[in-house]
N, C-alpha and C positions, 0 to 999 in steps of 0.2 A: 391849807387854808386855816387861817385862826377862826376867823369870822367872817360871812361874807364880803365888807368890807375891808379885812387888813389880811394882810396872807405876803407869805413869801414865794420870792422868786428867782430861779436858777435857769442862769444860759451860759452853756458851753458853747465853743466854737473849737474842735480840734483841731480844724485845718490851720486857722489864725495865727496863732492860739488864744483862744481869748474867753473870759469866763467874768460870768455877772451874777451877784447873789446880794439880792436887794429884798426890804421891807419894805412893801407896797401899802398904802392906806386909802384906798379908793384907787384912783389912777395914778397918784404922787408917792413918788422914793420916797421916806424918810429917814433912810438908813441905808446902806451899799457898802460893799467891796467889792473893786473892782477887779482883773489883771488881763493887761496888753501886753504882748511879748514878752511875759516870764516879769513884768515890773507890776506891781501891786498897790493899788490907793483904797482909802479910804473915806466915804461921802458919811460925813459925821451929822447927828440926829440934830442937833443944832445947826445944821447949815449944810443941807444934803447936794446941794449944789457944786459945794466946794471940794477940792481933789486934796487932801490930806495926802500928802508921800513921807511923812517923816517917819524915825524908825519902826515904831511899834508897829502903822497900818502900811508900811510898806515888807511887813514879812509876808508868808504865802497864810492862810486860812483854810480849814477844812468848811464841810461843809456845815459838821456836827459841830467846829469850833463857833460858825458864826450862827448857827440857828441858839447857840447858848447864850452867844450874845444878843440876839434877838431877845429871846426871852426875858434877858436882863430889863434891856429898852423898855419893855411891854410891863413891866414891874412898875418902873420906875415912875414910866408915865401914865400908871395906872389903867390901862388898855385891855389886863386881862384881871 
């Protein structure tokens, strides 16, 4: 949890296989990586909706890789 309000969130599925690691801001993404079957998107801060596969947000991410990009997000947008 950043703040009540904004906190991150991880879900694994190893049976799946499938893993979710999203910036929540209330009850809304505003930021994700996704991966289905070993394939990996990206729901970008400007349009968290959208499934990004091109190459950069379709490599794999750690977890520590993407809580830094969070951080970034939270910079940027002024949130922390």
């Amino acid at each position: 949890m950043i703040r009540p309000d904004l906190y991150v969130q991880i879900y694994v599925n190893l049976k799946r296989p499938k893993c979710s690691y999203a910036l929540l801001f209330g009850t809304s993404r505003i930021y994700g990586r996704d991966m289905i079957e070993n394939d990996w998107h990206k729901h970008p801060v400007e349009n968290p909706e959208m499934h990004d596969c091109s190459e950069d947000p379709s490599r794999s991410i750690s977890i520590s890789d993407f809580v830094e990009e969070v951080e970034e997000i939270l910079i940027q947008r002024n949130l922390i």
